[in-house]
BATIPA-337403 format. One record per residue (C-alpha): residue number from 1; residue in three letters; x, y, z. Coordinates in pm, whole numbers, always signed. Layout:
// BATIPA-337403
ROVEX  resi  resn       x       y       z
ROVEX   NUM   ALA       X       Y       Z
...
// end
This chain:
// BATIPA-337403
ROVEX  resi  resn       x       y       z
ROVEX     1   UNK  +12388  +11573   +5477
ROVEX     2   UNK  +12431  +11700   +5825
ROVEX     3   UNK  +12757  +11925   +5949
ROVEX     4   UNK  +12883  +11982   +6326
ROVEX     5   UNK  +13025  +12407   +6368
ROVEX     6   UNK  +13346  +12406   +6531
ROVEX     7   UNK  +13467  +12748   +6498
ROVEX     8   UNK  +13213  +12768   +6259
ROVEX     9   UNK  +13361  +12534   +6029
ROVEX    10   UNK  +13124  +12278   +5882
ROVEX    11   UNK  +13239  +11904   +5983
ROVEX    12   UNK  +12974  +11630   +5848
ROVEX    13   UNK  +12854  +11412   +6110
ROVEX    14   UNK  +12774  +11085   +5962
ROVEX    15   UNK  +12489  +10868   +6221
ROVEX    16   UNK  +12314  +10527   +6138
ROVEX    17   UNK  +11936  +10602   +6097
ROVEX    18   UNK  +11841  +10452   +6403
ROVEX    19   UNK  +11975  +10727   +6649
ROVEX    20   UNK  +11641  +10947   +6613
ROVEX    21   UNK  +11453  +10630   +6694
ROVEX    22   UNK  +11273  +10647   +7036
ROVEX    23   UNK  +11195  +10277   +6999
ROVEX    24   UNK  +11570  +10182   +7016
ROVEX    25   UNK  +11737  +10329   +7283
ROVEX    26   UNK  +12106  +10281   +7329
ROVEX    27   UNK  +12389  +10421   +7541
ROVEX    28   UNK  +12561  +10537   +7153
ROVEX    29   UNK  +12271  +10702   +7033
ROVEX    30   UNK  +12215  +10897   +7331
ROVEX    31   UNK  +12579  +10984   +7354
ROVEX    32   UNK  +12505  +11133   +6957
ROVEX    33   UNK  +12164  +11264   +7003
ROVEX    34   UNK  +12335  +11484   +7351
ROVEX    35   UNK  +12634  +11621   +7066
ROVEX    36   UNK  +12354  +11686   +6820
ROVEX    37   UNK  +12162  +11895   +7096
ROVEX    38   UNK  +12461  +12144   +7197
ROVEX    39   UNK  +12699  +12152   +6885
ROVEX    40   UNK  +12503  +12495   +6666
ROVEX    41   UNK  +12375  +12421   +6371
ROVEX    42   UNK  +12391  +12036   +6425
ROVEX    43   UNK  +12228  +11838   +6159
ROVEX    44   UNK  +12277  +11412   +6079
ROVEX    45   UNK  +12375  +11239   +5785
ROVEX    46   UNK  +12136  +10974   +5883
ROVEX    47   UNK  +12242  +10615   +5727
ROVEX    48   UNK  +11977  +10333   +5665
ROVEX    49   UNK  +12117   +9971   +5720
ROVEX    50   UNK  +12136   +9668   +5982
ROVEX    51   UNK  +12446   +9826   +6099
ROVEX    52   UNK  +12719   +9662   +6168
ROVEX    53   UNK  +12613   +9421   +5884
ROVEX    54   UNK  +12450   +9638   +5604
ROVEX    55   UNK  +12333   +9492   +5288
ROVEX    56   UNK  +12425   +9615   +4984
ROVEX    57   UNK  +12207   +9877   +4939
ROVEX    58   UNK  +12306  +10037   +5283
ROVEX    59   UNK  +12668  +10020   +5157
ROVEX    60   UNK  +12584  +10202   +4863
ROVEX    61   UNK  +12383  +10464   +5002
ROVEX    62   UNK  +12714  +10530   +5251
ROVEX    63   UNK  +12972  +10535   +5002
ROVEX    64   UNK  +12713  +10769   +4778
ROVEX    65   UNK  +12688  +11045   +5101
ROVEX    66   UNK  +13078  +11032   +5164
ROVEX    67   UNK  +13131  +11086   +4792
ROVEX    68   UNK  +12941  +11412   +4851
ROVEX    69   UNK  +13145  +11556   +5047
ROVEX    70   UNK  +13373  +11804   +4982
ROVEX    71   UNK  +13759  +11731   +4952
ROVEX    72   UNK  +13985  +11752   +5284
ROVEX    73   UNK  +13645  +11831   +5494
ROVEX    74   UNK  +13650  +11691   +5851
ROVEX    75   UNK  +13378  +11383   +5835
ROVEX    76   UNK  +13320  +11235   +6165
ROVEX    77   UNK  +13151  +10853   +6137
ROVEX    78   UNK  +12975  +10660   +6382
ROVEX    79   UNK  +13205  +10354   +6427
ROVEX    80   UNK  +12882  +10148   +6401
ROVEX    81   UNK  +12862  +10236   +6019
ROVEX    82   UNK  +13218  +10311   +5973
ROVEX    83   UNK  +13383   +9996   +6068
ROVEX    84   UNK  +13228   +9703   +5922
ROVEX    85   UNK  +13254   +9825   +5515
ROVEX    86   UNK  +13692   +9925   +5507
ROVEX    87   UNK  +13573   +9902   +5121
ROVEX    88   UNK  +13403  +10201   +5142
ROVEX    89   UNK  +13518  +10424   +5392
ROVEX    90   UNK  +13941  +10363   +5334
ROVEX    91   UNK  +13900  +10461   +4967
ROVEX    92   UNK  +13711  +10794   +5132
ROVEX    93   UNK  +13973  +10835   +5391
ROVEX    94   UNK  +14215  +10911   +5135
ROVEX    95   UNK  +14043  +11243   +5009
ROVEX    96   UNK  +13852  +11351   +5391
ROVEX    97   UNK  +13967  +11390   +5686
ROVEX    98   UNK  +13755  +11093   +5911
ROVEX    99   UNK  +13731  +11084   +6244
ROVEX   100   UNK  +13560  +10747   +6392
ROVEX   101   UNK  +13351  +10746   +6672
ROVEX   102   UNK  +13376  +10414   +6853
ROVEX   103   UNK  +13094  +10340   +7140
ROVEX   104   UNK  +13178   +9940   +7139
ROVEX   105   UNK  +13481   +9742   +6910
ROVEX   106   UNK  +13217   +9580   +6712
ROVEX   107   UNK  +13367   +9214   +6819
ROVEX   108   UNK  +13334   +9295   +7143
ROVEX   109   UNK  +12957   +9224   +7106
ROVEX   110   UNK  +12843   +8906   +7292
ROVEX   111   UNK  +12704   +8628   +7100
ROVEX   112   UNK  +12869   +8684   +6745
ROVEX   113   UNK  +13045   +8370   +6668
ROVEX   114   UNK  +13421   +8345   +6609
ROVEX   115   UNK  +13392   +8380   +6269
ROVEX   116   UNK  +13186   +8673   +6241
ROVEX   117   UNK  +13379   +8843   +6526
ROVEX   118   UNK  +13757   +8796   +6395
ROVEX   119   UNK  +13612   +8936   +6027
ROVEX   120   UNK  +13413   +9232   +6210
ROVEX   121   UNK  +13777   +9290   +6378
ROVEX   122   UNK  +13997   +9283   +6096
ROVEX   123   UNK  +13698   +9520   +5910
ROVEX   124   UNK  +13759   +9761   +6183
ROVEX   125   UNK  +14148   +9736   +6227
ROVEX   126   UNK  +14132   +9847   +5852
ROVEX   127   UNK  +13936  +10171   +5897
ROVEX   128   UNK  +14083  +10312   +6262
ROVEX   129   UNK  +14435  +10262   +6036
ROVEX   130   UNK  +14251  +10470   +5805
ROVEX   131   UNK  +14128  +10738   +6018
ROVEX   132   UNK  +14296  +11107   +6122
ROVEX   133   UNK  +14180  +11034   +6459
ROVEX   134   UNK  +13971  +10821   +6685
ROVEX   135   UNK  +13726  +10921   +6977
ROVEX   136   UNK  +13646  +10690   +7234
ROVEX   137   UNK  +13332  +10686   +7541
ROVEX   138   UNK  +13623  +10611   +7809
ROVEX   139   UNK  +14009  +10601   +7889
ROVEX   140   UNK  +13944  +10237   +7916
ROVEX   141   UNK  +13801  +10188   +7572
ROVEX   142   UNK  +14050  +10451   +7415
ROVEX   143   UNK  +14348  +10228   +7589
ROVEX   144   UNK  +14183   +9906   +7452
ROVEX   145   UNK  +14158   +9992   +7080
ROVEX   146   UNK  +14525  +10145   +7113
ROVEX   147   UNK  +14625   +9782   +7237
ROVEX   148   UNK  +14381   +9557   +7035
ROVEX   149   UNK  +14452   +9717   +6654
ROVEX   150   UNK  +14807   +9865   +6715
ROVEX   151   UNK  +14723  +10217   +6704
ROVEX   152   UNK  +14883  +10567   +6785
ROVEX   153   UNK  +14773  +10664   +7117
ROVEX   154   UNK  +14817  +11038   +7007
ROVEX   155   UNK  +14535  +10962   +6768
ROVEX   156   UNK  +14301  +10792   +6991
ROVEX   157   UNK  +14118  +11023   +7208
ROVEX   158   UNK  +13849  +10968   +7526
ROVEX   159   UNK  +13549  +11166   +7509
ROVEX   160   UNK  +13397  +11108   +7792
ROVEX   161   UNK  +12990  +11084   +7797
ROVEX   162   UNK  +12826  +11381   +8012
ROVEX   163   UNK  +12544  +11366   +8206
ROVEX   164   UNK  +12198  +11569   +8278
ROVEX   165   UNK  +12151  +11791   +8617
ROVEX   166   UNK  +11908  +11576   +8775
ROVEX   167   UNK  +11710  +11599   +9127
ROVEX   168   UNK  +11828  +11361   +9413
ROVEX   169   UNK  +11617  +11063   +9362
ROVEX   170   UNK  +11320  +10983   +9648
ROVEX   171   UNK  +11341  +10596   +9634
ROVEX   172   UNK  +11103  +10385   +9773
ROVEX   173   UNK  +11224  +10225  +10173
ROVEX   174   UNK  +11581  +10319  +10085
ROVEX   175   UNK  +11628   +9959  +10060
ROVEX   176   UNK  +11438   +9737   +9883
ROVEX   177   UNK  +11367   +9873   +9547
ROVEX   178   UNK  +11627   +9802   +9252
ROVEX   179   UNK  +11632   +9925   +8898
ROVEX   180   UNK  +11840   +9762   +8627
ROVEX   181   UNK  +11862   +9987   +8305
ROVEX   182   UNK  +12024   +9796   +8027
ROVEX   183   UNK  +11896   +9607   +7707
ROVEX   184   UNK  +11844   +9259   +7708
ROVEX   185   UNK  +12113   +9100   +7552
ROVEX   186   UNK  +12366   +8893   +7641
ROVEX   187   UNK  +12668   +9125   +7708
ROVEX   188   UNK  +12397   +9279   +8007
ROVEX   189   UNK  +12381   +8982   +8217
ROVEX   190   UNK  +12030   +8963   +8324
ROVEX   191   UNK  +12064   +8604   +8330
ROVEX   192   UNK  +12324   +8645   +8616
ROVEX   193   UNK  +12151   +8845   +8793
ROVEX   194   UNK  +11862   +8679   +8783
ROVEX   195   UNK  +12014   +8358   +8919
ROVEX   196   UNK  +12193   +8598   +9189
ROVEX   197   UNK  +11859   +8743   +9320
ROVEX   198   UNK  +11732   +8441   +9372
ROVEX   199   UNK  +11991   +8354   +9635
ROVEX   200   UNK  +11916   +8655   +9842
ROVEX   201   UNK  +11750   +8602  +10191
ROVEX   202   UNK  +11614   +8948  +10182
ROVEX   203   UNK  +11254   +8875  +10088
ROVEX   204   UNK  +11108   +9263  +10041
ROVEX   205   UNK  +11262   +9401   +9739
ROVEX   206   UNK  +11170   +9399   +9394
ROVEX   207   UNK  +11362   +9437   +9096
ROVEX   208   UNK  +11289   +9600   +8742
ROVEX   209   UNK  +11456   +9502   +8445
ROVEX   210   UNK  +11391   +9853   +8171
ROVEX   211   UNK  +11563   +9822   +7840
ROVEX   212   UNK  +11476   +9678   +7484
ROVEX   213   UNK  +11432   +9323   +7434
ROVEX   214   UNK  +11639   +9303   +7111
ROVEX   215   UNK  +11767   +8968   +7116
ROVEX   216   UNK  +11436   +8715   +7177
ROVEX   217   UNK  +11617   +8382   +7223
ROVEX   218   UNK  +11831   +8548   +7567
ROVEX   219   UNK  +11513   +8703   +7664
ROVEX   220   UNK  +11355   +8352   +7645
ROVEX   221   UNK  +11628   +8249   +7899
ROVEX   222   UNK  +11560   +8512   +8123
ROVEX   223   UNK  +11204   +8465   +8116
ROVEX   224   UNK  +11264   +8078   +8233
ROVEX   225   UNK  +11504   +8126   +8488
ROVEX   226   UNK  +11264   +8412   +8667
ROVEX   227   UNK  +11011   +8132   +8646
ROVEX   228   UNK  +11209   +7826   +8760
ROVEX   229   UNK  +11350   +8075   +9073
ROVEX   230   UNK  +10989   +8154   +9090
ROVEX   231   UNK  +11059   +8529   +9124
ROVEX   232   UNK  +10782   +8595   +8876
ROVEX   233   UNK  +10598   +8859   +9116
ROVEX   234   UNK  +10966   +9032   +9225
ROVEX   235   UNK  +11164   +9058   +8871
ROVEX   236   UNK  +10915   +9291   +8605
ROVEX   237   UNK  +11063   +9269   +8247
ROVEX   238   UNK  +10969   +9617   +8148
ROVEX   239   UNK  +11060   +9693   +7860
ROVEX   240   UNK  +11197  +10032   +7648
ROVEX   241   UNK  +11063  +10302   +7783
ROVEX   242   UNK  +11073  +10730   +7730
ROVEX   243   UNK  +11282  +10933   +7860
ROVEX   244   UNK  +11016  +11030   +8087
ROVEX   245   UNK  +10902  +10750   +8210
ROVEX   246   UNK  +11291  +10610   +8283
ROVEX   247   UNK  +11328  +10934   +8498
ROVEX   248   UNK  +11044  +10804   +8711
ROVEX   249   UNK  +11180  +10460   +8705
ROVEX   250   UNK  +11509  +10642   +8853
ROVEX   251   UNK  +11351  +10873   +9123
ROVEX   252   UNK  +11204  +10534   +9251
ROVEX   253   UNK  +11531  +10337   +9259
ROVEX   254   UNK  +11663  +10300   +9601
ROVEX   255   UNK  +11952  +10067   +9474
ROVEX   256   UNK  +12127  +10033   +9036
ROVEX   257   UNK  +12195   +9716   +8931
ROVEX   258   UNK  +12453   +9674   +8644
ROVEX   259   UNK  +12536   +9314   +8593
ROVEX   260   UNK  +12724   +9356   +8206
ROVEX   261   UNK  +12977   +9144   +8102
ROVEX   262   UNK  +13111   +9417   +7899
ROVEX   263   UNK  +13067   +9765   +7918
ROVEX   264   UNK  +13296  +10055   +7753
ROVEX   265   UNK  +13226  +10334   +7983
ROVEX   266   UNK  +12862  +10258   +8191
ROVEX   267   UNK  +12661  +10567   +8098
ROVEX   268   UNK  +12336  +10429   +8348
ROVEX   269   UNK  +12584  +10448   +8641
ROVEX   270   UNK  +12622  +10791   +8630
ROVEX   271   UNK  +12298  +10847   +8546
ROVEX   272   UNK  +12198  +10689   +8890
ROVEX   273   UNK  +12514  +10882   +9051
ROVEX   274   UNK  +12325  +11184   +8904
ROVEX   275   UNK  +12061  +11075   +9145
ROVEX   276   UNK  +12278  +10997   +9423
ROVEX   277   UNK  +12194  +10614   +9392
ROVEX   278   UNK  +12405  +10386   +9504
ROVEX   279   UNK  +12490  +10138   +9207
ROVEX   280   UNK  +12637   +9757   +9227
ROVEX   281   UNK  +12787   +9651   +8887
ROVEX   282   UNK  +12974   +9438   +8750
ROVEX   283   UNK  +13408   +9542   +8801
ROVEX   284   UNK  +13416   +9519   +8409
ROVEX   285   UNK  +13621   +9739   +8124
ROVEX   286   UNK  +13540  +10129   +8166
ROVEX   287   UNK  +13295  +10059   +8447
ROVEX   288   UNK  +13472  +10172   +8761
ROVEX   289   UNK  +13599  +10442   +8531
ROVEX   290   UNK  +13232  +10580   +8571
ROVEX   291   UNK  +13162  +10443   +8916
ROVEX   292   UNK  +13478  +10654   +8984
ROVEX   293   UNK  +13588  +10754   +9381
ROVEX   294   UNK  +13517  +11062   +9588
ROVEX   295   UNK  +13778  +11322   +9704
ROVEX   296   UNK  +13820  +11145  +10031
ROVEX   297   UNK  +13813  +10789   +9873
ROVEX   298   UNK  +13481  +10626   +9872
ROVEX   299   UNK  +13304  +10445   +9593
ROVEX   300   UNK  +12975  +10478   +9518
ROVEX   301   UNK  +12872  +10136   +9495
ROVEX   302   UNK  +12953   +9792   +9505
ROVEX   303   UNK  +13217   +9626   +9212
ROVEX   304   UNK  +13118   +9268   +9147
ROVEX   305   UNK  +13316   +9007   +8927
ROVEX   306   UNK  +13125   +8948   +8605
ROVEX   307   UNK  +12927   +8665   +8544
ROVEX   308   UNK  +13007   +8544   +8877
ROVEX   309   UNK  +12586   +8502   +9051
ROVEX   310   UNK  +12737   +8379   +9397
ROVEX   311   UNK  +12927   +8647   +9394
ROVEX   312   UNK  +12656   +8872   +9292
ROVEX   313   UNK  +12437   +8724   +9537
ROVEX   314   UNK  +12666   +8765   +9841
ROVEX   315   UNK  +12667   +9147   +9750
ROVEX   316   UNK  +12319   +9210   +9729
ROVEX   317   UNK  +12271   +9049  +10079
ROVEX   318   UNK  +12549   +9277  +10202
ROVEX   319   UNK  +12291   +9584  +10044
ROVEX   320   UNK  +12006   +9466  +10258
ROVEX   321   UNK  +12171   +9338  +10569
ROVEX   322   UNK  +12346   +9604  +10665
ROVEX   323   UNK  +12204   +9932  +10718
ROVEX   324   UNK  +12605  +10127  +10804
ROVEX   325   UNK  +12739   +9991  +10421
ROVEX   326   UNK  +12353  +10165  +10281
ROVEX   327   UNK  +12408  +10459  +10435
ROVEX   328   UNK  +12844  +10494  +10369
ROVEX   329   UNK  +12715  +10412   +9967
ROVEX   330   UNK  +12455  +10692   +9980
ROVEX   331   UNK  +12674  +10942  +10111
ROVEX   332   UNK  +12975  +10888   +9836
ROVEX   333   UNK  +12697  +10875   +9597
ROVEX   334   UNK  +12602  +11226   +9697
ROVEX   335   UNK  +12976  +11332   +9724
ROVEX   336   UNK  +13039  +11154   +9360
ROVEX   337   UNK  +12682  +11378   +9200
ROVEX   338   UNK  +12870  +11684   +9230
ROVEX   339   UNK  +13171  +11573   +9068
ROVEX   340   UNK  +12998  +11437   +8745
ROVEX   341   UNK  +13030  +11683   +8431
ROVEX   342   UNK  +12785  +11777   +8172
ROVEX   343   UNK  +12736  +11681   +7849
ROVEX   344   UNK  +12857  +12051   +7777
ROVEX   345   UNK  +13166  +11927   +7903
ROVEX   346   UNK  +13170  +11650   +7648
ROVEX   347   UNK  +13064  +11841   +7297
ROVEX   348   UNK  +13357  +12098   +7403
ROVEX   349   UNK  +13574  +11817   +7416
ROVEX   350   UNK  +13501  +11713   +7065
ROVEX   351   UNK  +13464  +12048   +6913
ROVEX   352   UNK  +13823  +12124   +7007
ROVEX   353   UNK  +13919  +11764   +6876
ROVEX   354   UNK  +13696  +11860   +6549
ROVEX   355   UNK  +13873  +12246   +6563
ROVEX   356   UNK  +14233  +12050   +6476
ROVEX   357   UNK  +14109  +11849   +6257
ROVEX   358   UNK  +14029  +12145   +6039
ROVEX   359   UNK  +14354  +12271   +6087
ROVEX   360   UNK  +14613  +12263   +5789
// end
C-alpha cells in the first residue's frame, strides 16, 4: 500500500503499475510520478492490469488493496483504474472516502469504437457519482466532466499540472528545427501533420516526431504518408526517449508542434514555454488553457483547428516566412516562462484538497 501526508494524515494513493515504467511515458504518469516526488512520505499502491480494460485478475487484485484499507480513510484513485470496474470501486466508496483522479474521460480516447466508448462512459459516470470529490489536469477538463456525467461542480476540482525550472532553450537557426512530443496514437495527429508539412514551401527544416509508438496500425499510416510525401529524410520517428535525452531534444527545438485532436490540459506546451519556445497546436479542449496569454496580451504560439492539414500547413508557412511573427512568438514565450508555476504549486493544491477530505 502506498499513503500521501497531508497534515500528516495518511491518504492511500492508488496508481496503475505502469507509472514507474520509463518505457511508457505519459502526460498522467508524469503528472503522478511529480506528486509522488514532493508529497513526504509518498509511497504507490501500484495496480497490475491493461488499464482501462483489466482482466479479471487485475480486478481482483484492486478490489483486494481497497479492502485493506482502513474505514473512512481518504483513498485517492487514478481514474485510469478507478473508472472502468464501478463493481469494485462503488461498493468501496461506501466505507472510504475516494477521490478520483481523472487525466482523460476514458471515452474520450480516439479509436475505441462506439460500443466500447458509451460502456467505458457509463462505467465512469457510475464511479465520479460515487466519489467525495474529483480532481481534474485543467478548468477545461474539470468543466467537461461537470457537463458530460451531471456532476457537482463543488466536487470537481482543477489541479493544474506544474512544470520544472528549465534553461531557455538554444535551438538550432531559430527557424527551422521543430520538435513534436506526443505518443503516436491517433488522438496526437501525426497523420495531420504529416500531410501539413508536406505542403510547406519552406524547404530547410526538419521535424522530429519523440513519443511511444503504442498503437502499430496508426504508426503504419504515418510511416506511409512520410513516404508517399517523400519527407523520409525531414520527418525522424524517434521514438520514447529519457528524460534526459527529451531535454536535449527541447534545448534544440526552435519551434513545438502539437497537432492533438484531443488534449485535456497540454502538459508538452508548457514544457516548451518553460523553454521559451514558441509552440503551434492544435485550438483543442484545455490546450489554450496551457498556451495561456501574457500580461499585455500575447500568445505564445500559433492555435490551429484540429485535424484541419491546410490549415496546419498555412501556419507553418506563416512560422518560416515571416521573420516579425518569429520574433513577436519568442518574446511572449519568454514573457509566458515566468508566469508558469511549479509542480510545488500543484501537490499544495491537492494536499489542501486531500487536508478536507480528512476532515469530519
Amino acid at each position: 500500500m502506498g499513503e500521501l501526508r497531508a497534515r500528516g494524515v495518511t491518504t492511500f494513493f492508488v496508481v496503475p503499475s505502469t507509472v514507474d515504467d520509463p518505457t511508457v511515458p505519459s502526460g498522467g504518469n508524469r503528472y503522478d510520478r511529480e506528486l509522488f516526488a514532493r508529497l513526504p512520505d509518498a509511497r504507490k499502491v501500484l495496480v497490475p492490469g491493461s488499464w482501462p480494460h483489466p482482466n479479471a485478475d487485475a480486478r481482483d487484485r484492486l478490489r483486494q488493496e481497497l479492502a485493506q484499507l482502513p474505514d473512512a480513510g481518504v483513498v485517492l484513485v487514478d481514474g485510469l483504474v478507478a473508472g472502468s470496474v464501478p463493481e469494485v470501486v462503488v461498493p468501496q466508496a461506501q466505507r472510504l472516502r475516494i477521490v478520483v483522479l481523472v487525466h482523460l474521460p476514458l471515452a474520450a480516447e480516439t479509436g475505441l469504437t462506439h460500443e466500447v466508448a458509451v460502456d467505458l462512459d457509463r462505467r465512469e459516470h457510475r464511479v465520479l457519482h460515487a466519489a467525495r470529490a474529483i480532481v481534474a489536469t485543467s478548468v477545461w477538463s474539470a468543466d467537461a466532466l461537470v457537463r458530460r456525467h451531471g456532476l457537482d461542480a463543488e466536487r470537481v476540482h482543477a489541479v493544474l499540472p506544474g512544470v520544472d525550472t528549465a534553461p531557455l532553450a538554444e535551438g538550432t537557426d531559430g527557424v527551422s528545427r521543430l520538435l513534436c512530443v506526443a505518443s503516436v496514437t491517433p488522438r496526437k495527429g501525426h497523420d495531420v501533420l504529416v500531410d501539413a508539412l508536406a505542403g510547406v514551401a519552406d524547404r530547410t527544416w526538419r521535424c522530429r516526431f519523440v513519443g511511444p509508438w503504442r498503437a502499430p496500425d496508426f504508426l503504419a499510416v504515418v510511416r506511409e504518408k512520410i513516404a508517399r510525401h517523400g519527407l523520409d529524410r525531414r520527418v525522424e520517428l524517434v521514438g520514447a526517449q529519457s528524460s534526459a535525452r527529451l531535454a536535449v531534444e527541447y534545448d534544440a527545438a526552435d519551434l513545438v508542434v502539437l497537432p492533438s485532436r484531443s488534449e485535456t490540459y497540454g502538459m508538452v506546451v508548457t514544457e516548451a514555454l518553460a523553454r521559451a519556445v514558441p509552440v503551434v497546436a492544435s485550438t483543442v479542449d484545455g490546450v489554450p488553457e496551457a498556451l495561456g496569454v501574457t500580461p499585455d496580451g500575447a500568445i505564445p504560439g500559433l492555435l490551429v483547428a484540429p485535424g484541419d492539414a491546410v490549415a496546419w500547413s498555412a501556419a507553418l508557412n506563416s512560422w518560416f516566412s515571416d521573420p516579425a511573427l518569429r520574433e513577436r512568438l519568442r518574446g511572449a514565450a519568454r514573457r509566458r516562462r515566468a508566469m508558469l508555476e511549479s509542480w510545488d504549486a500543484t501537490s499544495g493544491r491537492l494536499a489542501a484538497l486531500l487536508d478536507r477530505m480528512h476532515a469530519p
